[in-house]
C-alpha positions as CSV (number, residue, x, y, z in Angstrom):
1,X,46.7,51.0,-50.9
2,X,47.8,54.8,-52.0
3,X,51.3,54.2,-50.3
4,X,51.8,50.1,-51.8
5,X,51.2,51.6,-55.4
6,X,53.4,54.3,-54.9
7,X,56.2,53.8,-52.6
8,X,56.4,49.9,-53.2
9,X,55.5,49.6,-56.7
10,X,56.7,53.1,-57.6
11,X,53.4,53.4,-60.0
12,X,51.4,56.5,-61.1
13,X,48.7,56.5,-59.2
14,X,46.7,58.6,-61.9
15,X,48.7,56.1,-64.6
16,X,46.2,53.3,-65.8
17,X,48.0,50.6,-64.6
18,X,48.2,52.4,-61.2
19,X,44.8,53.1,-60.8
20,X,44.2,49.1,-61.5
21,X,46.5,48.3,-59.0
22,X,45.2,50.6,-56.9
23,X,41.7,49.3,-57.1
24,X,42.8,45.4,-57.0
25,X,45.0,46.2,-53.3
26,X,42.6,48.4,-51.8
27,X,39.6,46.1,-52.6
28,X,41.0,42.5,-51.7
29,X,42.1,44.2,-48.3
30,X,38.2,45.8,-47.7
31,X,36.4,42.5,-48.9
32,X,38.3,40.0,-46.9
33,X,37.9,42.5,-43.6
34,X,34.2,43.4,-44.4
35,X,33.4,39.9,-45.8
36,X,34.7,38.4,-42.8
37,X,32.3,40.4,-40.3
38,X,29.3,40.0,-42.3
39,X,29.9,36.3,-42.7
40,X,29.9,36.2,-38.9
41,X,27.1,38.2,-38.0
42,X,24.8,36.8,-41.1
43,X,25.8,32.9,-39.8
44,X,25.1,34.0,-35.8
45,X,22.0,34.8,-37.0
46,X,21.4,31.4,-39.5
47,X,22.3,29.1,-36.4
48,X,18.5,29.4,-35.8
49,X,17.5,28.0,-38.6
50,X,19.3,25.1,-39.9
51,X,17.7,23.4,-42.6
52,X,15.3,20.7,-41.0
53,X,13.5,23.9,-38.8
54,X,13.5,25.5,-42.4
55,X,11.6,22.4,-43.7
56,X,9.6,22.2,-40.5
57,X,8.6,26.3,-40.7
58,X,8.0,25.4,-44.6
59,X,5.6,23.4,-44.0
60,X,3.0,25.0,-42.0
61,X,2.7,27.2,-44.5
62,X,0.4,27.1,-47.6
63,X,-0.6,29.3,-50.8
64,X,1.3,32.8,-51.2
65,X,2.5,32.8,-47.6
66,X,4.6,30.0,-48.4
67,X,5.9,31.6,-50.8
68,X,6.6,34.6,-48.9
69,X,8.3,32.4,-46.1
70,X,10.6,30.2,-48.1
71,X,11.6,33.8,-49.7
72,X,12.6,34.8,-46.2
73,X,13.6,31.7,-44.9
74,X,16.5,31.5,-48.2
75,X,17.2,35.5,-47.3
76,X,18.3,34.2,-44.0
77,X,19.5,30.4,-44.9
78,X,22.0,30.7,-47.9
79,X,23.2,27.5,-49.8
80,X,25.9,27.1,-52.0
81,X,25.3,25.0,-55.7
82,X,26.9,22.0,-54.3
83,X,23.7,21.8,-51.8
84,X,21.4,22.4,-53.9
85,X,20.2,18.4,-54.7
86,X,20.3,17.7,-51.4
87,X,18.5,20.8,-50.3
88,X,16.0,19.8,-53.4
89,X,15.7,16.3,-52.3
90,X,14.9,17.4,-49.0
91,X,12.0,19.7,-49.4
92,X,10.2,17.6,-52.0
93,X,10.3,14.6,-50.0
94,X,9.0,15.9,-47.0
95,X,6.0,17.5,-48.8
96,X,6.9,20.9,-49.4
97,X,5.4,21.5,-53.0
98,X,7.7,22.2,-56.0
99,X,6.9,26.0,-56.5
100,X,7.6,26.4,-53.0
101,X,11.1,24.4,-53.3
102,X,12.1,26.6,-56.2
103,X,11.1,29.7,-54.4
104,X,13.8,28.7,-51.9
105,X,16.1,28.0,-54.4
106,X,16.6,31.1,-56.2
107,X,16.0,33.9,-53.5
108,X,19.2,31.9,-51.5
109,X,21.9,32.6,-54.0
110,X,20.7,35.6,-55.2
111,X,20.2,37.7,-51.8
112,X,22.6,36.3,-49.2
113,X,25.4,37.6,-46.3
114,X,27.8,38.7,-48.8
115,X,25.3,40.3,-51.8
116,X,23.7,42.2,-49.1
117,X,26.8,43.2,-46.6
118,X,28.4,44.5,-50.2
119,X,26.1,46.3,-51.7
120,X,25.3,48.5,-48.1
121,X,29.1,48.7,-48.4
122,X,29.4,49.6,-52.2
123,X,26.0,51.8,-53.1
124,X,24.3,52.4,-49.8
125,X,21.0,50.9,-48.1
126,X,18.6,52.1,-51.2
127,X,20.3,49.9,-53.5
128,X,20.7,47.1,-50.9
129,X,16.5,47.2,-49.9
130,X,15.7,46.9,-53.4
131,X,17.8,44.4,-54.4
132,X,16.8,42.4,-51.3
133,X,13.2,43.0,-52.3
134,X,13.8,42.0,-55.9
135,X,15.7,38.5,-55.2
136,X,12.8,37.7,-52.8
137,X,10.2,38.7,-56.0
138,X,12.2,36.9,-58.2
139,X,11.9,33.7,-56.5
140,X,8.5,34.4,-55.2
141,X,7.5,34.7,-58.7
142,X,9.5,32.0,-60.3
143,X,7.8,29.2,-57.7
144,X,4.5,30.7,-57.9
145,X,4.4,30.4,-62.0
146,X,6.2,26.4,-61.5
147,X,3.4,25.8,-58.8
148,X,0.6,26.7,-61.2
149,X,2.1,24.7,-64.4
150,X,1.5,21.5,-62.0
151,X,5.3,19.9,-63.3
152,X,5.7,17.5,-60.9
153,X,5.5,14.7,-63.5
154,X,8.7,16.1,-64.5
155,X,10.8,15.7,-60.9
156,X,12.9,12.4,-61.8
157,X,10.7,9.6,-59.9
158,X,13.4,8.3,-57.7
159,X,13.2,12.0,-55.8
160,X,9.7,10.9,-54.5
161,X,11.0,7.6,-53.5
162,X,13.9,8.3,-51.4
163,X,12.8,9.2,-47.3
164,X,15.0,11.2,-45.1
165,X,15.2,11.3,-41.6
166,X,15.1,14.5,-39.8
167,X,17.6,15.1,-38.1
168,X,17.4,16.2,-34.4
169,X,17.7,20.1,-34.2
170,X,20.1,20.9,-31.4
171,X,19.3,24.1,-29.3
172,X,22.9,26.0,-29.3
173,X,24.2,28.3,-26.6
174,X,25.6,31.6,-27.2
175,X,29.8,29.7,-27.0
176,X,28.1,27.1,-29.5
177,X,26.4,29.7,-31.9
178,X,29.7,32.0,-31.9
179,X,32.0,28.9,-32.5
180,X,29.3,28.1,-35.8
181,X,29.5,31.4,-36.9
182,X,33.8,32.0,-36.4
183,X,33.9,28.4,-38.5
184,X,31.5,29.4,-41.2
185,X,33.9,32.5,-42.0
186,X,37.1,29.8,-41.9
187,X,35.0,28.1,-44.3
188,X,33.4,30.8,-46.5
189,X,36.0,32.5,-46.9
190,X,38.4,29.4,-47.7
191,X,36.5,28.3,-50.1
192,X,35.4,31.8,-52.0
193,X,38.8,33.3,-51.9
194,X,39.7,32.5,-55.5
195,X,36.6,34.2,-56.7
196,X,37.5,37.5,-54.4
197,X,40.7,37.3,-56.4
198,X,39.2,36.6,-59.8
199,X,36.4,39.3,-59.7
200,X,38.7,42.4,-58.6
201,X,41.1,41.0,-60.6
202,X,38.3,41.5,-63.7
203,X,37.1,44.8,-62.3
204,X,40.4,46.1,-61.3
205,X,41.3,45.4,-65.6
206,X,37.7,47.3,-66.3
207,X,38.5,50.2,-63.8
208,X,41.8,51.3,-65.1
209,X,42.0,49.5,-69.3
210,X,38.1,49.6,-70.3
211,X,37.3,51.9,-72.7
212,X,34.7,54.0,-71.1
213,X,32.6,55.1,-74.5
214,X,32.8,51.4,-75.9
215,X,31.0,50.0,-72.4
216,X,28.7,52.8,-72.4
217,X,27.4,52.3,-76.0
218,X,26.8,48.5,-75.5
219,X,25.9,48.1,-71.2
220,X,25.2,51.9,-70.9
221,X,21.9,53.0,-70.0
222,X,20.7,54.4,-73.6
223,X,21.3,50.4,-75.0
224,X,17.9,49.1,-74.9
225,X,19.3,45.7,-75.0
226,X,22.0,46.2,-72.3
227,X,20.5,44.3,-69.6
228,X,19.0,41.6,-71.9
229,X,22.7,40.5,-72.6
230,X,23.8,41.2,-69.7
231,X,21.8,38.3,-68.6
232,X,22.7,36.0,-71.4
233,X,26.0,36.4,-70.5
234,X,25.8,35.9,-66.6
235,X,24.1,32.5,-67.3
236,X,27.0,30.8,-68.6
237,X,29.4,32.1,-65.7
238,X,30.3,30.4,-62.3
239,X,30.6,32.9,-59.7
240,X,28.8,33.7,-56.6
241,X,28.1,37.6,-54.9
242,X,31.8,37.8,-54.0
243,X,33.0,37.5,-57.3
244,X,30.6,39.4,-58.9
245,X,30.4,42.7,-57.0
246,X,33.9,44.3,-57.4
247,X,33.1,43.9,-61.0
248,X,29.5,45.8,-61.2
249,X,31.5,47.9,-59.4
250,X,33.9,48.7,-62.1
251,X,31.1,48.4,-64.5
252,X,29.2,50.9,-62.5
253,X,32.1,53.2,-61.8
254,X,32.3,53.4,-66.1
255,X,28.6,54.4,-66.6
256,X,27.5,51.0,-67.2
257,X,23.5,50.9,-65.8
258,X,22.5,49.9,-61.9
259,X,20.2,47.9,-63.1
260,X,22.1,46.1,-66.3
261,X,25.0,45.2,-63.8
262,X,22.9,44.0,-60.8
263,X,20.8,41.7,-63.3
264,X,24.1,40.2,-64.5
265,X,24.9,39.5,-61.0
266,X,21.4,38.4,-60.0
267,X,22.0,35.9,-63.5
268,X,25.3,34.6,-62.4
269,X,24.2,33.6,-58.6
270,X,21.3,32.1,-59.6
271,X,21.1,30.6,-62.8
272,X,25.0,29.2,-63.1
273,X,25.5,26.2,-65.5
274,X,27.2,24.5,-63.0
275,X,23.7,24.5,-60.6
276,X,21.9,23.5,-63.7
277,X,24.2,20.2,-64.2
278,X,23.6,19.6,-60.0
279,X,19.9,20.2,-61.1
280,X,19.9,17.6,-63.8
281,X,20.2,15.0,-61.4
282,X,17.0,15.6,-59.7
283,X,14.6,17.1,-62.4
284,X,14.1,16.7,-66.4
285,X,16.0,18.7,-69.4
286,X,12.7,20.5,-69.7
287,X,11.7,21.6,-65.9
288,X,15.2,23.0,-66.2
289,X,14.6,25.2,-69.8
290,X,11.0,26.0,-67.8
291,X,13.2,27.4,-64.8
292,X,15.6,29.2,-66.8
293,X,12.7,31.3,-68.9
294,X,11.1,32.0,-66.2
295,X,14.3,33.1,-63.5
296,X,15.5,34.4,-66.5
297,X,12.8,36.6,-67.7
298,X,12.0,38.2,-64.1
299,X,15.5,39.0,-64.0
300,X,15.6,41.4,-67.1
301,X,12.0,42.7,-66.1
302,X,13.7,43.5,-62.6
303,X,17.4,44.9,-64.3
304,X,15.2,47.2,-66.5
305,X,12.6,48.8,-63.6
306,X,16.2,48.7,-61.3
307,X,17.5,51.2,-64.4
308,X,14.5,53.3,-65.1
309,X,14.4,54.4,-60.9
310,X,17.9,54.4,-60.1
């Protein structure tokens, strides 16, 4: 990246526009590469558990242990929004209760192949552990609290109504499983590229233009508010882990707080407006404000303990 900026693009390397450029080569070359790998190893590993097992395993579970499992089971079997109604629809109509569906639904995005393969990459296994732990409280905590209101009246009735097969799980061989996981990363990365782009394109502008004092005194660690609007503005944002790291990695890198920048990120992947429109279609205006608060809340609680031990 050092010899593009300077022999190609004849740039300063210690210039501001250099170091941006600098960030933005060197970063799009290390996140396709590493992105690549972890997308492969991550989908080897989910070819053991496509979603009818996960609704089978779901189901032999009951009280906090289902809880704990679907937190596992969404570690291991990430969705994108555009699955989540029929991932919904699923669950609920084969008896898995609602708390326990929602569980599922916000560990997934929140701590999948690429969130977890970056962050070793970026800040070590520390960071990765307790994020991994945190997006599994998080949803653990968020179905728990939905199971005890008892809002089932407010899943749209034709949810209940509709019956879907199961489909027959095929037992793959080691060709099959590699073939799954080489056209998962076709796939992924296919259809995330543009975010890859986007977000060190953002963090590659906050890395070298930013001014460091002005994020400091509003996202910095001494704001007392920093990770509360963090939040609030990762909710209105459609990304996914991709497009989010390289920038809490430029926020980061300009003394913005762990645990303000990771609770954007955990805000962005999990409580997107775009999943909340998908999620209109399945459950009421007010299971969806219920859902927010509640996702929402545990996030900041999380980004503020992330900031006091890191």
């Amino acid at each position: 990246a050092d010899f593009i900026v300077e022999r190609i693009f004849g740039l300063d390397l210690h210039s501001r526009l250099g170091e941006s450029v600098d960030f933005f080569i060197y970063d799009t070359l290390k996140i396709i590469f590493l992105l690549s790998f972890m997308i492969f190893t991550i989908s080897y590993i989910r070819s053991y558990f496509p979603p009818e097992k996960v609704k089978k395993i779901l189901a032999k579970f009951g009280g906090f242990g289902a809880h704990f499992m679907a937190s596992i089971l969404g570690v291991l079997s990430p969705f994108w929004s555009c699955s989540t109604v029929p991932i919904f629809i699923g669950f609920v109509e084969s008896g898995i209760p609602l708390g326990v569906t929602f569980t599922f639904l916000v560990t997934s995005p929140i701590v999948n192949e690429i969130a977890l393969g970056w962050l070793l990459s970026y800040f070590g296994i520390k960071i990765a552990i307790l994020y991994t732990g945190a997006g599994m409280l998080i949803g653990i905590i968020s179905g728990i609290l939905i199971e005890k209101l008892n809002l089932t009246h407010l899943v749209e009735e034709y949810v209940y109504q509709i019956h879907m097969d199961d489909a027959e799980i095929e037992d793959m061989n080691v060709k099959q499983r590699t073939s799954f996981a080489l056209d998962a990363v076709k796939d992924i990365v296919k259809r995330v590229w543009p975010y890859i782009v986007a977000g060190i394109f953002i963090g590659a502008i906050i890395h070298g233009y930013a001014p460091e004092d002005l994020l400091v005194k509003y996202a910095g660690p001494n704001n007392p508010f920093a990770v509360f609007v963090g939040v609030v503005l990762g909710i209105p944002l459609y990304s996914n882990a991709v497009g989010t790291i390289p920038i809490i990695e430029a926020l980061i890198g300009k003394g913005v707080g762990v645990g303000t920048a990771l609770s954007f990120m955990m805000s962005v992947v999990a409580l997107s407006l775009p999943e909340m429109i998908l999620l209109k279609q399945v459950i009421k205006p007010k299971l969806i404000a219920i859902f927010v608060a509640i996702t929402g809340v545990s996030i900041i609680l999380v980004g503020y303990l992330f900031n006091i031990i890191l």
